[in-house]
C-alpha positions as CSV (number, residue, x, y, z in Angstrom):
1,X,-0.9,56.8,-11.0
2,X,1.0,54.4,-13.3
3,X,1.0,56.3,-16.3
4,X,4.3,59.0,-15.8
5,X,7.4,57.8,-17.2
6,X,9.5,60.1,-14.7
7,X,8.5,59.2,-11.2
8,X,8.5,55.1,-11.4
9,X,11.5,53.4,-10.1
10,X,13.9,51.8,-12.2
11,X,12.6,48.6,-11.3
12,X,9.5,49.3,-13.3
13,X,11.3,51.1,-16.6
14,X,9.8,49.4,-19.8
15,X,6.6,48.0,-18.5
16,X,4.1,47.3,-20.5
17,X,2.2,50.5,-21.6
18,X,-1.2,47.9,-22.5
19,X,-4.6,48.3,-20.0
20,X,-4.4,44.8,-19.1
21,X,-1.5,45.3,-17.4
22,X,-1.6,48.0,-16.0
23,X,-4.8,46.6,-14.6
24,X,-2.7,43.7,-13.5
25,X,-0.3,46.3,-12.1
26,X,-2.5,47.8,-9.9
27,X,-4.4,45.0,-8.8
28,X,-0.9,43.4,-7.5
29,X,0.0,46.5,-5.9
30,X,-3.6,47.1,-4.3
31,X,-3.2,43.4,-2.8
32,X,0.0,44.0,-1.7
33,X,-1.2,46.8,0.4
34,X,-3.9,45.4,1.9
35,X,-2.1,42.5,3.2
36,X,0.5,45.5,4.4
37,X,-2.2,47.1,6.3
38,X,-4.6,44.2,7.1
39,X,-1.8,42.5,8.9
40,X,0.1,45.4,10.7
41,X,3.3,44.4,9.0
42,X,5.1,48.3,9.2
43,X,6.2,48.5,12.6
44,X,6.1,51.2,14.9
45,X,9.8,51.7,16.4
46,X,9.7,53.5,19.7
47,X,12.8,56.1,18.4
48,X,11.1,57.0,15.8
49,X,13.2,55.4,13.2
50,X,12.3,53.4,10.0
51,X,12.4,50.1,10.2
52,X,14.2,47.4,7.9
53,X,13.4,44.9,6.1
54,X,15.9,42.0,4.4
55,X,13.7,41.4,1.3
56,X,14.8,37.5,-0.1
57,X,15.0,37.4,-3.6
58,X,15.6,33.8,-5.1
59,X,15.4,34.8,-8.5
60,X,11.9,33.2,-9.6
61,X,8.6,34.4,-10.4
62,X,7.6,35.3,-7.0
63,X,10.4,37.6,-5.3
64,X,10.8,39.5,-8.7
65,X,7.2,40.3,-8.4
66,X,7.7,41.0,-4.4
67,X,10.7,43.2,-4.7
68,X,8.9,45.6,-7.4
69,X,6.1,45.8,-5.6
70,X,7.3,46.9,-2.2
71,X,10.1,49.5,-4.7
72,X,6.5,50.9,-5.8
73,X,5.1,50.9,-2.4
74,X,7.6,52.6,-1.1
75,X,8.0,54.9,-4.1
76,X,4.8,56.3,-3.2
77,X,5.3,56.7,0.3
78,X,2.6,54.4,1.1
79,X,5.2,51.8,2.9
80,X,8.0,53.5,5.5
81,X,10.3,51.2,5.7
82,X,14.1,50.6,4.5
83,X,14.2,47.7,1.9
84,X,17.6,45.3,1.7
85,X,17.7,43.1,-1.6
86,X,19.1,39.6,-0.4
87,X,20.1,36.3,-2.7
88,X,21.2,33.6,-1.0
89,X,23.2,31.6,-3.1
90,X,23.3,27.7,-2.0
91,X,25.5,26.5,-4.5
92,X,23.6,24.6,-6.4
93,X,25.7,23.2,-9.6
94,X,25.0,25.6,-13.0
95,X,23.2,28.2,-10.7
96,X,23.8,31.7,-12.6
97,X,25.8,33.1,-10.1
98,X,26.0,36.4,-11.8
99,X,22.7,36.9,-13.3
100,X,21.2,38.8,-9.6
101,X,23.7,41.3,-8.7
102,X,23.8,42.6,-12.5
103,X,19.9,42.8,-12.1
104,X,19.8,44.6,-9.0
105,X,22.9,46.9,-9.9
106,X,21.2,47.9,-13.0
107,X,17.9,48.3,-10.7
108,X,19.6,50.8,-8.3
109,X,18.0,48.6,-5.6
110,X,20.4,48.3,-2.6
111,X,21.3,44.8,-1.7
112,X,23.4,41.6,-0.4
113,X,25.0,38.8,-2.2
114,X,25.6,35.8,0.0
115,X,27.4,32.5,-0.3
116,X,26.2,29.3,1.8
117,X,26.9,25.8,0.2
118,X,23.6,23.8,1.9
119,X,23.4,22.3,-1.5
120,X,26.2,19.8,-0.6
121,X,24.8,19.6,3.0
122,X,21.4,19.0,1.5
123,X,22.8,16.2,-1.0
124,X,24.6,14.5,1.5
125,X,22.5,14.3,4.6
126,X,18.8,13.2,2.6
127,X,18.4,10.1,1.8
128,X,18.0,9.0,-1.8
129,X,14.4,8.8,-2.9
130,X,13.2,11.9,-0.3
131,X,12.5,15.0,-1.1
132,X,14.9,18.3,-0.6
133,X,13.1,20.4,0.6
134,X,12.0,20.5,4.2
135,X,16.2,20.4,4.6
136,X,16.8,23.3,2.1
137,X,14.2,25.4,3.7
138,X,15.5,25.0,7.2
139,X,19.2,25.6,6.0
140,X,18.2,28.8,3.9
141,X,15.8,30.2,6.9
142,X,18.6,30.1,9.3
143,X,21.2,31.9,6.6
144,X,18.6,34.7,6.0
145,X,18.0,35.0,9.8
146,X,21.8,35.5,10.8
147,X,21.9,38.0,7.3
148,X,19.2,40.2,9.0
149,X,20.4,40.0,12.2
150,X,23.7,41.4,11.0
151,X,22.4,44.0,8.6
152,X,20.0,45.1,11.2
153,X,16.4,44.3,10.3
154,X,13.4,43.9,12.1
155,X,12.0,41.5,9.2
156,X,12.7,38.7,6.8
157,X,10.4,39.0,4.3
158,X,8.9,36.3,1.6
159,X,7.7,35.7,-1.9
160,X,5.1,33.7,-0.6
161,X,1.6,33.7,-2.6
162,X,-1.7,33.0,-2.2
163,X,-1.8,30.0,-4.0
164,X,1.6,28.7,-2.1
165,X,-0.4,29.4,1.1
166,X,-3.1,27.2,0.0
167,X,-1.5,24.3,-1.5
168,X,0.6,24.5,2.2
169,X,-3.4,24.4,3.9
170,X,-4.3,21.3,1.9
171,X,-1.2,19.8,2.3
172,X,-1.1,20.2,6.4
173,X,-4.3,18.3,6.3
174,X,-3.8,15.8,3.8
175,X,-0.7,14.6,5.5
176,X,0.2,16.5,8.7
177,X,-4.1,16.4,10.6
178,X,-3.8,19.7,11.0
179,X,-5.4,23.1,9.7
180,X,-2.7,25.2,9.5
181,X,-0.9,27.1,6.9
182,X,1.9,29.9,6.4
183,X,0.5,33.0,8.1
184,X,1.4,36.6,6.3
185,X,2.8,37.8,9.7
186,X,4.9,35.9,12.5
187,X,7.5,36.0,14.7
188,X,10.9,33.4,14.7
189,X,11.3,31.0,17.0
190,X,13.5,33.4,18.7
191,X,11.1,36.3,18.8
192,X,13.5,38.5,17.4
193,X,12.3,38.5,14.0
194,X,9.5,38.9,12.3
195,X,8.6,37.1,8.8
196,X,6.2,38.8,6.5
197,X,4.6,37.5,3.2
198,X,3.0,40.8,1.9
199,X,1.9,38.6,-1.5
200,X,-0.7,36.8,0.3
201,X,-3.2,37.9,-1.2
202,X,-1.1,37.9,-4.4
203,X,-2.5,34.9,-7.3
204,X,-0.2,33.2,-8.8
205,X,-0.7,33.7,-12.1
206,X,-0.5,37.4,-11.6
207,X,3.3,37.0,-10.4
208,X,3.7,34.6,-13.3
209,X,2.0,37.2,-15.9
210,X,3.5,40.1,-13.7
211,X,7.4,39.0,-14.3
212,X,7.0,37.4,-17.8
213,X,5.7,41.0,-18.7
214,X,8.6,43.1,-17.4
215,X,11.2,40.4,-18.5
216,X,12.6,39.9,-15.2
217,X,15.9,37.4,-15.6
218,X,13.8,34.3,-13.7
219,X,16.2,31.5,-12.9
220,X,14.6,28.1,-12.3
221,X,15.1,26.1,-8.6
222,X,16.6,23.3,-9.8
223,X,17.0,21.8,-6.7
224,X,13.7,20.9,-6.2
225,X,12.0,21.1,-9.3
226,X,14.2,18.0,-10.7
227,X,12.4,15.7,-8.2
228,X,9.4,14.1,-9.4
229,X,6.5,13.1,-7.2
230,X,6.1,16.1,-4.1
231,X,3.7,16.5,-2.5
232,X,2.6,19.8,-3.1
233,X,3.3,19.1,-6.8
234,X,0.4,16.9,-6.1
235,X,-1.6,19.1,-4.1
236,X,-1.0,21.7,-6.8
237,X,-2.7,19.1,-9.6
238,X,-5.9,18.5,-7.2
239,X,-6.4,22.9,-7.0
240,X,-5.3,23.1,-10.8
241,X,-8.3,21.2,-11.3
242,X,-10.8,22.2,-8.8
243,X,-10.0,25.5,-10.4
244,X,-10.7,24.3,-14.0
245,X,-14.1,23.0,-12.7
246,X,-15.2,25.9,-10.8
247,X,-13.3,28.9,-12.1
248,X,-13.0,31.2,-8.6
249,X,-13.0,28.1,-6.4
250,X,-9.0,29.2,-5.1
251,X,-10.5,32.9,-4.0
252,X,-13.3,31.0,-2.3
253,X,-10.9,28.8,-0.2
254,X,-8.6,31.5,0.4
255,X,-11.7,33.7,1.7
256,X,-12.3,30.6,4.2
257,X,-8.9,31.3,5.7
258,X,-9.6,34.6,7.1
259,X,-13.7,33.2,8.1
260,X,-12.5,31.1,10.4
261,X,-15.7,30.0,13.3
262,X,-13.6,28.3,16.5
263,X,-17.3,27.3,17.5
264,X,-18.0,25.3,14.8
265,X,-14.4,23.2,14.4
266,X,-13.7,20.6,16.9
267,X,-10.3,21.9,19.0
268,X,-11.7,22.0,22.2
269,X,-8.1,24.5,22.8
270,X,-9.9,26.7,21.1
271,X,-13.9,26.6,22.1
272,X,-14.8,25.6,25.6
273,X,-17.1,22.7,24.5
274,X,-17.3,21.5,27.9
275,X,-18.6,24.5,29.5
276,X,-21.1,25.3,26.9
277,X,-24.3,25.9,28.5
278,X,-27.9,25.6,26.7
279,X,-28.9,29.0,28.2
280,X,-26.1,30.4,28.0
281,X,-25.6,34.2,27.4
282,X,-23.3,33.9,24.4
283,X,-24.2,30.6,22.5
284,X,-22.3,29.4,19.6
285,X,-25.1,29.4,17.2
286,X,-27.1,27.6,15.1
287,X,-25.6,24.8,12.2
288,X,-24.1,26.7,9.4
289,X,-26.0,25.7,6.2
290,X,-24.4,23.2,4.9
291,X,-23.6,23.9,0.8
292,X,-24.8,21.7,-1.8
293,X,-22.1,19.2,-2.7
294,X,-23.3,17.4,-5.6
């Protein structure tokens, strides 16, 4: 499948020809489709038409990796959808302003370049010693909503990882008391869009080993990597090492994720504790084991 020279888009030319990654490659790709699938993220347009989707592309690890992938999806005719290359460029001082249209020209991948200073917005409105980027993200998701909206897509779509959806879990309850992390599929607070994250079953390291390999032009967030101290930096540190521990212990949480027993939480929104009945027909069930945590 990933072996002929002559029927890979551009975006692939000069890969690796080594089993490990091609082993890499596939697995990527496999994952990518499964969250495709798995969360009904190709939608069905009553016309009959093909749907778009305004694919963001920051220039870092992530959206390199997202943009080939979905280019090989739909090379093979495994995803039906028309695919828009978007950078939004905030303006932040030094960024290499010229570095992603050269890429995507040479890439043959269609695509809008778009110019928004929320750097100087961001500057100026947080106070020194906070962090950028709850006022960044908001400032950038409205820009790429009003850039689908006018290109006409159905879907803004999101380098977003396993691993980032993780550290967001851990950091929702660490800080916010709440389980809750980005989901691979929702709609805007508008309902007129949708917001996909097809890498979510993605690791990290395989974007990172994934875009090192094929010597994608990364560029560096500057914004919010110069600040020391975030909290998902630190949230990051605590999985890095659970990780180091207990190699596999980042699939396991992810698994948890999609495991999810209403019953056996404590939202009484989502289990009717109240009305639980001791002969009741459909009974929540017995204790879960409860793992050894020594």
């Amino acid at each position: 499948m990933f072996d002929e020279a002559d029927d890979i888009h551009p975006l692939f030319y000069g890969a690796p020809k080594s089993t490990e990654f091609k082993k890499l490659r596939k697995r990527i790709v496999q994952n990518a489709r499964e969250a495709v699938e798995q969360y009904g993220m190709v939608e069905r347009r009553e016309d009959g038409g093909m749907p778009k989707w305004l694919v963001c592309l920051s220039g870092g690890k992530d959206s390199y990796t997202l943009l080939a992938v979905l280019h090989e999806l739909k090379w093979r005719g495994l995803l039906p959808v028309e695919l828009l290359a978007c950078n939004l460029d905030q303006g932040q001082p030094g960024f290499p302003a010229t570095v992603l249209p050269k890429f995507l020209e040479d890439m043959q991948v269609p695509h809008r370049i778009e110019y928004q200073d929320t750097y100087s917005i961001v500057v100026d409105k947080v106070p020194q010693g906070r962090t950028f980027c709850a006022l960044c993200s908001r400032l950038r998701r409205g820009n790429l909503y009003r850039i689908a909206r006018e290109e006409g897509c159905s879907a803004v779509v999101l380098g977003h990882h396993r691993d980032d959806i993780l550290e967001t879990f851990f950091m929702n309850l660490f800080h916010g008391g709440r389980l809750a992390t980005m989901p691979p599929k929702l709609v805007n607070e508008e309902g007129d869009l949708f917001v996909y994250r097809p890498l979510a079953h993605v690791a990290e390291v395989d974007c990172e080993k994934f875009a090192r390999a094929m010597n994608y032009p990364i560029i560096p967030c500057d914004l919010c990597g110069s600040q020391d101290g975030l909290q998902r930096q630190q949230v990051k540190q605590i999985l890095d090492q659970w990780e180091k521990n207990s190699p596999g212990r980042r699939q396991v949480m992810f698994r948890s994720l999609m495991n999810i027993r209403p019953s056996h939480m404590l939202d009484p929104k989502l289990f009717d504790f109240a009305g639980l009945m001791r002969d009741a027909a459909e009974p929540n069930g017995d204790d879960p084991d409860i793992p050894d945590l020594r």
